[in-house]
C-alpha positions in Angstrom: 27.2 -46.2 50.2 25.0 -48.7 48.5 24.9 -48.0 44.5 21.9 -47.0 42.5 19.7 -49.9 40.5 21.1 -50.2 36.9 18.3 -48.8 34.5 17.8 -51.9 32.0 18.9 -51.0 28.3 16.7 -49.3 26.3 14.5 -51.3 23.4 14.8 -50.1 20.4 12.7 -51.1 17.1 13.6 -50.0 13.4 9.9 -49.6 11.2 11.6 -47.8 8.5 11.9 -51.1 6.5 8.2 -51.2 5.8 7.5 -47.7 5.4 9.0 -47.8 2.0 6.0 -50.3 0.9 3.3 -47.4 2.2 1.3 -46.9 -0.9 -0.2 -43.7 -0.4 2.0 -40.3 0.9 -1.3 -39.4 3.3 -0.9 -43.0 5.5 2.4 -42.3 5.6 2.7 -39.0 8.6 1.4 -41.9 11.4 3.7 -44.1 10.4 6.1 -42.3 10.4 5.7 -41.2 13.9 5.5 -45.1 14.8 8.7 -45.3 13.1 10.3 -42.1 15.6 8.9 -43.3 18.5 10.5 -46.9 17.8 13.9 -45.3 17.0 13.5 -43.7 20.8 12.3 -46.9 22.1 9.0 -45.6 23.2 7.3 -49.1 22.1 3.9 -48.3 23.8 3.8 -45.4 21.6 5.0 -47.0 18.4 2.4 -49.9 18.8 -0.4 -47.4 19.2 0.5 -44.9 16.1 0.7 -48.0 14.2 -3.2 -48.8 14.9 -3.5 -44.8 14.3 -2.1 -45.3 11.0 -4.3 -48.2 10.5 -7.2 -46.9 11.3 -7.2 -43.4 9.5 -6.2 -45.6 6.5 -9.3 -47.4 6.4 -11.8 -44.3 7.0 -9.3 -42.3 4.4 -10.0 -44.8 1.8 -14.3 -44.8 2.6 -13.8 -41.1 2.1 -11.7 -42.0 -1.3 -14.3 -44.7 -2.2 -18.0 -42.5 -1.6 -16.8 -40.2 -4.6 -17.8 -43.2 -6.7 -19.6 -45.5 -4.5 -23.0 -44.4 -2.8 -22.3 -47.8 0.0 -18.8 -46.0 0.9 -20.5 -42.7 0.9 -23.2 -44.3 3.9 -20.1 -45.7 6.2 -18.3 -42.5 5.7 -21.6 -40.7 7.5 -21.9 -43.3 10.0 -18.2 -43.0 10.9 -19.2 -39.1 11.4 -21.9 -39.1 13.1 -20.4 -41.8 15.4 -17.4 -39.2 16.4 -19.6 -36.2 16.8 -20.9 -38.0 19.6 -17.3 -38.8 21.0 -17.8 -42.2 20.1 -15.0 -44.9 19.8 -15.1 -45.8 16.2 -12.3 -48.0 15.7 -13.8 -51.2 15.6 -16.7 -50.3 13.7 -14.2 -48.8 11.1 -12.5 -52.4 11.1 -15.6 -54.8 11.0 -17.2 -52.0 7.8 -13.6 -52.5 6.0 -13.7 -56.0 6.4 -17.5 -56.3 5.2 -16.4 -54.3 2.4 -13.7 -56.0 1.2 -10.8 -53.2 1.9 -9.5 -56.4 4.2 -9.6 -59.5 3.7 -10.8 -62.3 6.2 -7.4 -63.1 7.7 -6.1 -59.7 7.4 -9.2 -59.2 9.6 -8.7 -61.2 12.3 -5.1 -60.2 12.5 -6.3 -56.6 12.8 -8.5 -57.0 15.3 -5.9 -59.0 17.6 -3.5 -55.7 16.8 -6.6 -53.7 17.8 -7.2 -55.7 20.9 -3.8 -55.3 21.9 -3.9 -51.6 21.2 -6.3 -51.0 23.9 -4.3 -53.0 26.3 -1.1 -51.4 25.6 -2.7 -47.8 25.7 -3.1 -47.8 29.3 0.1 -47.1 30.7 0.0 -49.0 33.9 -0.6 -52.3 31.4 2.5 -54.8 30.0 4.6 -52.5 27.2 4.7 -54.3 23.8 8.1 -56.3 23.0 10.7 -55.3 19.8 8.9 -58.3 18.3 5.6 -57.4 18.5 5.8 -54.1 17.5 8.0 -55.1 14.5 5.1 -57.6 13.5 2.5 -55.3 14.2 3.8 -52.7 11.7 4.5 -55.4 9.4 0.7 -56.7 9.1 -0.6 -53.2 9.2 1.5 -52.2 6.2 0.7 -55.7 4.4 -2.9 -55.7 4.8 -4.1 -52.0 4.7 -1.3 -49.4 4.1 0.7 -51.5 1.4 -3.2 -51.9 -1.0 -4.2 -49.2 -3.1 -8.1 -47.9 -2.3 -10.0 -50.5 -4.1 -13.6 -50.3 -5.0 -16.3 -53.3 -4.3 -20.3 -54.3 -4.9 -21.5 -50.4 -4.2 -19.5 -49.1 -7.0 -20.0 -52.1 -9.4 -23.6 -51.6 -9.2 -23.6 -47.7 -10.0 -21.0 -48.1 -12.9 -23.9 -50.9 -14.7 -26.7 -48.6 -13.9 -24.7 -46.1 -16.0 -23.5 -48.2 -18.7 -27.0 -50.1 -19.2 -29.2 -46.6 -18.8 -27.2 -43.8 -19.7 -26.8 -42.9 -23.3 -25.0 -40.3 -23.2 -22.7 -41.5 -20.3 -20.0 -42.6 -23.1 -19.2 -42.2 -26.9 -20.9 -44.6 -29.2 -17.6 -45.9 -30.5 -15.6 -49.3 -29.5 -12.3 -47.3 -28.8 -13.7 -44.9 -26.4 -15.6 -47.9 -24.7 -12.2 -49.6 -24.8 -10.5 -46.9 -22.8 -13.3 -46.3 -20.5 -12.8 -50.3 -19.2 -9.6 -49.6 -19.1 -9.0 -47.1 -17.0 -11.9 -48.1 -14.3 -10.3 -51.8 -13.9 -7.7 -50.7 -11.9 -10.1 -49.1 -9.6 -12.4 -52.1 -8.8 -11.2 -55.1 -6.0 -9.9 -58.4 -8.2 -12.8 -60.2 -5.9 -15.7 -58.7 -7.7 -14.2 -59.0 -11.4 -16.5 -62.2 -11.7 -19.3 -60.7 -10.1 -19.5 -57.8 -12.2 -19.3 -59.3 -15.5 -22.1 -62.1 -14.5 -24.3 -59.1 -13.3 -23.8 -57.5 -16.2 -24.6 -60.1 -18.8 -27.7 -61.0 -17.2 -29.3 -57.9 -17.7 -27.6 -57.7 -20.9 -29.4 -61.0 -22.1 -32.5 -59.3 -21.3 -32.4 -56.5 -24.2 -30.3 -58.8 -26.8 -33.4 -58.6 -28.6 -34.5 -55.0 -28.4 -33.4 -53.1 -31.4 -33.8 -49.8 -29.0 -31.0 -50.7 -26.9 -28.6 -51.7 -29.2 -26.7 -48.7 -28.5 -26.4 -50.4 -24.6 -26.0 -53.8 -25.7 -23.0 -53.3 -28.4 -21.6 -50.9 -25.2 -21.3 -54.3 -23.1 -20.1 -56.4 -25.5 -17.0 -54.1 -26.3 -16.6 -53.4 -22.0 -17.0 -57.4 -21.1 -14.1 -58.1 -23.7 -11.7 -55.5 -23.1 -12.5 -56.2 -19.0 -11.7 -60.4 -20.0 -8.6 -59.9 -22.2 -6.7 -57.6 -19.2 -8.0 -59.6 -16.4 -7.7 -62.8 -18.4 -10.7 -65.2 -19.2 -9.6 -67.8 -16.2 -11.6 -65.2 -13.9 -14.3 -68.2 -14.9 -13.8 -71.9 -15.1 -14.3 -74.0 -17.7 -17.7 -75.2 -15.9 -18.7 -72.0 -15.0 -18.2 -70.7 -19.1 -20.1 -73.9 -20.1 -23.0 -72.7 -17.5 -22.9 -69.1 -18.6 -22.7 -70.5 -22.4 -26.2 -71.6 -21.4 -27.6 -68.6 -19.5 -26.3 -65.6 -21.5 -26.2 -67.5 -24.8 -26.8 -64.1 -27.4 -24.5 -62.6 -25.3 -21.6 -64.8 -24.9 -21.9 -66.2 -28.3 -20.7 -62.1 -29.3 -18.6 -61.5 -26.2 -16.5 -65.2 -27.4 -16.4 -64.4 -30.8 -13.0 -63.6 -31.0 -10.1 -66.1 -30.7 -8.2 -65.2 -27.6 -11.5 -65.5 -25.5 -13.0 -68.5 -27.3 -9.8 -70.4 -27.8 -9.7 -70.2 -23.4 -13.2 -71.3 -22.3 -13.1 -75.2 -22.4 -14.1 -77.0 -25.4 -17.8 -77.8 -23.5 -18.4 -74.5 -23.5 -16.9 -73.8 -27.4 -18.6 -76.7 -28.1 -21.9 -74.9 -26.8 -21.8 -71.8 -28.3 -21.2 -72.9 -31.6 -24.1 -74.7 -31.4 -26.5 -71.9 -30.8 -24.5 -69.7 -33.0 -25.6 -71.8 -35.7 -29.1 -72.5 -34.5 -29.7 -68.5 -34.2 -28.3 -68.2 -37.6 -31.9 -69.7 -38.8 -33.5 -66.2 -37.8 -30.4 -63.8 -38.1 -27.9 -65.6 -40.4 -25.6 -62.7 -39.6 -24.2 -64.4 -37.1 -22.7 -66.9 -38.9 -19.5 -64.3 -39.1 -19.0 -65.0 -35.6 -17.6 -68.7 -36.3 -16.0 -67.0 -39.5 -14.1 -65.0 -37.5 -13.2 -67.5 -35.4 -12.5 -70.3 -38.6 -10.3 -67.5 -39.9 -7.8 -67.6 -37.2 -7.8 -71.2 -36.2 -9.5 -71.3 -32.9 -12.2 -74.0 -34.0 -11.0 -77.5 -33.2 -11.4 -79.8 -36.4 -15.1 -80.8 -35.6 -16.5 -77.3 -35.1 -15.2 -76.3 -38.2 -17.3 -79.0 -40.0 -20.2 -78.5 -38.2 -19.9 -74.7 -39.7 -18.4 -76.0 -43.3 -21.9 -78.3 -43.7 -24.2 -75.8 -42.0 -23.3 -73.3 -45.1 -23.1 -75.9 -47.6 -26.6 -75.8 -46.8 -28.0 -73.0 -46.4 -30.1 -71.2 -49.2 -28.5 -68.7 -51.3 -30.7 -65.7 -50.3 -29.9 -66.6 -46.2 -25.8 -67.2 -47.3 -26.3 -63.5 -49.0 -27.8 -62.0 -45.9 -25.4 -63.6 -43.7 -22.5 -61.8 -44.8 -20.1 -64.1 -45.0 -16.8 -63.9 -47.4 -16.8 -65.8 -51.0 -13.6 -67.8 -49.3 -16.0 -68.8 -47.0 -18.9 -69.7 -48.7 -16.8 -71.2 -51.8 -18.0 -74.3 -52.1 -21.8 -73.1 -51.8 -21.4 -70.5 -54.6 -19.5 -73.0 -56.9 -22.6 -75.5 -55.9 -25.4 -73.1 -57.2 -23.4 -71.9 -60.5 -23.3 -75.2 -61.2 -27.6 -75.6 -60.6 -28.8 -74.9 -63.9 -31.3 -72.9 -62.2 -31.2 -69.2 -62.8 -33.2 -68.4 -59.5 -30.3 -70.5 -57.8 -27.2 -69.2 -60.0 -28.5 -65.5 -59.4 -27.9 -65.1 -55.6 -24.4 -67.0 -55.8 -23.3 -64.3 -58.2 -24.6 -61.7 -56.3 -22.8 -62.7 -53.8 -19.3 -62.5 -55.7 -19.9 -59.2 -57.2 -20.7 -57.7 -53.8 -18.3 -58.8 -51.9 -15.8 -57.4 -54.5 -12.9 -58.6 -55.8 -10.8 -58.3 -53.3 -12.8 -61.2 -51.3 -12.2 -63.2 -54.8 -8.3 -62.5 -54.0 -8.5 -64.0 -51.2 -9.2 -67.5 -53.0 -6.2 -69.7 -54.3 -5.1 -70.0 -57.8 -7.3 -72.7 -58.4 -10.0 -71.9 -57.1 -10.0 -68.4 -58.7 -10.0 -70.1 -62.1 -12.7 -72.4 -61.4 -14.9 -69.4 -60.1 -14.4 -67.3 -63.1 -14.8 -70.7 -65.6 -18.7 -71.3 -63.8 -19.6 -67.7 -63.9 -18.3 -67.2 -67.8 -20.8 -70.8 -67.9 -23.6 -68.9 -66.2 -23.3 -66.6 -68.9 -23.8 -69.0 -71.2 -26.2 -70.2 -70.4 -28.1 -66.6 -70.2 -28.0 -66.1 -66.7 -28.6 -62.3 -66.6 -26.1 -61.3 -63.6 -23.7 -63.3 -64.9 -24.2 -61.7 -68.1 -24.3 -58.0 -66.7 -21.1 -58.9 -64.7 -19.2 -59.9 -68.0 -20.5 -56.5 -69.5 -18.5 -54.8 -67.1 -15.9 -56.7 -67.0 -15.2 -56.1 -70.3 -14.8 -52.3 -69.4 -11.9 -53.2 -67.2 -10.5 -56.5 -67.2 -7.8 -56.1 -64.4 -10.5 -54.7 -61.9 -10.6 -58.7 -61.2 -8.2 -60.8 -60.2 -5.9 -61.8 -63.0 -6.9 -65.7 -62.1 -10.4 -65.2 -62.3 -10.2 -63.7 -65.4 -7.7 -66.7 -66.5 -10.7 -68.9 -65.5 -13.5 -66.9 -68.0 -10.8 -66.8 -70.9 -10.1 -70.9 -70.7 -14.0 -71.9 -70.3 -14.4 -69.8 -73.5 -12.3 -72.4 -75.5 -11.4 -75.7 -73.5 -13.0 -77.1 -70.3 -11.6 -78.4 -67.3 -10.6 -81.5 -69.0 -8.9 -79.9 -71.3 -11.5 -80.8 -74.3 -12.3 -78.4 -76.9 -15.6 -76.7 -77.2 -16.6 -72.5 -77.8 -18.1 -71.0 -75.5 -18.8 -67.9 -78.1 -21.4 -66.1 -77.5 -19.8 -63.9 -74.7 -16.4 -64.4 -76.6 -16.4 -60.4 -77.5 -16.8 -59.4 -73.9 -14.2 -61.7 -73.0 -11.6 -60.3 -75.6 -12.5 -56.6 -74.4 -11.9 -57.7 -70.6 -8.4 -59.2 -71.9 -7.7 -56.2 -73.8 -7.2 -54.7 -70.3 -4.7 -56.3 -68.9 -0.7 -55.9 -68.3 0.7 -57.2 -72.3 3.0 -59.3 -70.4 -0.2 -60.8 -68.8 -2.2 -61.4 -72.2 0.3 -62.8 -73.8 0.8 -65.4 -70.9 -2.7 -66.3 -71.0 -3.1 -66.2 -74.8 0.0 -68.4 -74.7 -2.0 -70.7 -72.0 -5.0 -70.8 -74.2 -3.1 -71.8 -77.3 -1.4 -74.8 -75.6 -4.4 -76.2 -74.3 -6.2 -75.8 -77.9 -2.9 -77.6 -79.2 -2.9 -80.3 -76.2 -6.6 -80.6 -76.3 -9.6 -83.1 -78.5 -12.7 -82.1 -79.5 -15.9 -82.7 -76.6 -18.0 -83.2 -79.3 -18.1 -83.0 -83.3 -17.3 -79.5 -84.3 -17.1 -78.4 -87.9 -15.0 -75.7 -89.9 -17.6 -72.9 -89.1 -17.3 -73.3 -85.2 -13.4 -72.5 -85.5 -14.0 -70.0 -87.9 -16.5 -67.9 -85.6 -13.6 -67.6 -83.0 -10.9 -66.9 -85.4 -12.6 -64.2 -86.7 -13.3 -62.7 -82.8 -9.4 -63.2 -82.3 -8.2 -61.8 -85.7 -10.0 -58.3 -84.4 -7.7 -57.9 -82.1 -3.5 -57.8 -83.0 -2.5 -59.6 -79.3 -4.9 -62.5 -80.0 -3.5 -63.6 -83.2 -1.3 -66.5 -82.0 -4.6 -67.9 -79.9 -5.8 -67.8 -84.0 -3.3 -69.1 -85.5 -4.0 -72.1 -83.2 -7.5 -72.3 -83.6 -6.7 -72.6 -87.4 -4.0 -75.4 -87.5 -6.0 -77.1 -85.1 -9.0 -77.1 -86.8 -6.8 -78.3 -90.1 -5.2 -81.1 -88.1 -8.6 -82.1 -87.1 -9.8 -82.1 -90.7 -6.9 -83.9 -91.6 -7.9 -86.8 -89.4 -11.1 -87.1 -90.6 -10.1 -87.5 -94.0 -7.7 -90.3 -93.2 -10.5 -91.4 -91.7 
């Protein structure tokens, strides 16, 4: 009795491994049939409810897409219409997904073999699929399609700018809420189109930099662009491409790179670039000048940017350095320039300036400086400059409302200059005496103290007589804290005397 034919062994394939990297629970029912059918060695079956899986993917995430996206809302219909008439739709599924962008151009053309191979291995009088290509077929499936969240392209970029650059009410008028809004739509567009997007969108929002009416939409897509480039990262551009755009979105980009972790990342060409119309645009709307402030004040201009701002401002006129903006530390030097003019219409402005910004901008000066900046506004006063007189007045009502070293500075240009040579500066000397009155006693006496040894260290600027000391000691014998600043004042004036006698 002849024996049977031995069946051969049975081929099995484990797909488990890459079911675990199946991003979303509804691609993972086909699969997981593949995965069965593999187990039981039915390989014809496995190969094909892996293209299953594939395919109902793709037209799953169109259906996922058209909620936001009027282009994936189109293929969705076609795909419809296409299987009411019993038609295959498979391929056309494939070649849409790929001109979308839900795969990319080798995922395509590896899809489209696994595709091809599908319909071969569906007929079952055709060549069963090996172990190995099963195994690799699950494998690209799951890297190319089921593995990728749903992803949204072009179609849904070009709805979302419609709404942000026509709709008013389509968000809150306020940069957090703008913030959050870019936030939580990044994750939902495809990396490819990041560039895309933002170039789109700066183009049109060139167009109404100028239009006070949609300022509302323009400050909207200053505060999306940056939050969009700080979580993406600014290298979504070259530094080429940010010199080009430097020079076709200039009002925009010279907002949109006004902050250090975006400028301090766009190539000095381009840096270089916007700084330069920054400052040029600051002729018509000086205001802008606190872009490259911003920017000065933490460090992100390179040495020669900084002086090309330093010497723009140390030229401008006072009533364009007032409108600008900018802080006293920043325009220092100017302000100190124009108190020292001689020219009330010049002096004026430069105070204005000061008092306006407040003393806590003055603060922000060193010790120095605060000392020269109160000695040229007491000499403003002097010389009957009327808002350096009116700011005196007040001062007197509250001394400490100033910083102390500003304050220091009025006090020492009453009695000695910067060289230390003695002349009175008098006629304000009873405002300056209230202002000190003010202060912390441990402060007073300090600067009394201060005062006193520079009257004792100090000569004469020019001739002074017994009645000039006298004036001032009798100012300073009004009040009890300022007698040791008189009792200077006296003995200097008699070792003074005494020289001239000896004389």
């Amino acid at each position: 009795m002849s024996k049977a034919p031995l069946k051969p062994a049975l081929q099995t394939v484990d797909l488990s491994i890459y079911a675990k990297n199946i991003h979303s629970t509804e691609d993972h029912p086909l699969f997981d049939d593949a995965v069965e059918a593999g187990k039981a060695g039915a390989l014809r079956a496995a190969y094909v409810m892996i293209w299953l899986a594939c395919a109902e993917s793709l037209k799953r995430r169109f259906r996922e897409a058209q909620k936001r996206d009027g282009a994936a809302g189109k293929i969705v219909g076609d795909i419809e219409a296409k299987e009411r008439e019993h038609k295959a739709v498979d391929k056309f599924v494939l070649t849409k997904a790929h001109e979308y962008g839900f795969v990319s151009d080798s995922g395509h053309t590896i899809l489209n073999h696994i595709y091809e191979m599908r319909c071969l291995y569906g007929h079952p009088y055709e060549e069963a699929p090996s172990q190995e290509q099963v195994s690799h077929a699950a494998a690209m499936v799951v890297e190319h399609v089921l593995s990728k969240p749903v992803k949204l392209r072009h179609g849904f970029g070009t709805q979302l700018l419609k709404s942000l650059l026509e709709e008013r009410s389509f968000l809150d008028n306020q940069q957090a809420a703008v913030k959050a809004f870019a936030r939580d739509v990044l994750p939902r567009l495809d990396e490819s189109i990041h560039g895309w997007l933002l170039d789109s969108y700066w183009g049109e929002l060139e167009k109404i930099s100028d239009d006070p009416s949609m300022s509302i939409f323009f400050r909207r897509g200053i505060w999306f662009s940056r939050t969009i480039l700080l979580d993406v990262g600014v290298d979504v551009f070259s530094n080429d491409d940010w010199h080009d755009k430097s020079c076709r979105f200039p009002k925009v980009l010279m907002r949109i790179c006004g902050i250090a972790d975006v400028f301090k990342k766009i190539g000095k060409r381009a840096q270089d670039s916007l700084v330069g119309l920054i400052l040029t645009e600051s002729d018509t709307r000086a205001s802008v000048l606190t872009y490259l402030e911003r920017l000065s004040n933490d460090d992100a201009l390179t040495k020669r940017q900084q002086e090309r701002f330093s010497k723009h401002v140390s030229e401008m006129e006072m009533v364009a350095l007032r409108s600008a903006g900018l802080s006293t530390l920043t325009c220092y030097e100017r302000l100190i320039s124009a108190m020292k003019s001689h020219n009330w219409y010049v002096q004026k402005p430069a105070i204005g300036i000061i008092v306006s910004n407040g003393p806590e901008e003055a603060a922000e000066l060193n010790r120095e400086q605060q000392i020269n900046l109160g000695r040229n506004i007491l000499q403003c006063a002097d010389g009957a400059e009327k808002t350096a007189c009116t700011f005196l007045e007040e001062l007197s009502k509250d001394g400490a409302s100033w910083p102390f070293d500003v304050v220091r500075g009025i006090a020492l240009e009453s009695f000695v200059n910067e060289d230390n040579k003695i002349r009175f500066k008098d006629h304000h000397l009873g405002r300056v005496l209230s202002a000190l009155g003010h202060l912390k006693p441990k402060q007073r006496s300090q600067l009394i103290a201060d005062i006193a040894a520079s009257v004792d260290a100090g000569t004469p600027k020019d001739w002074m007589d017994q009645d000039d000391f006298n004036r001032a000691i009798d100012m300073l014998n009004g009040y009890a804290w300022a007698v040791p600043l008189a009792k200077s004042l006296k003995a200097k004036a008699a070792s003074l005397q005494a020289e001239e006698e000896d004389a």
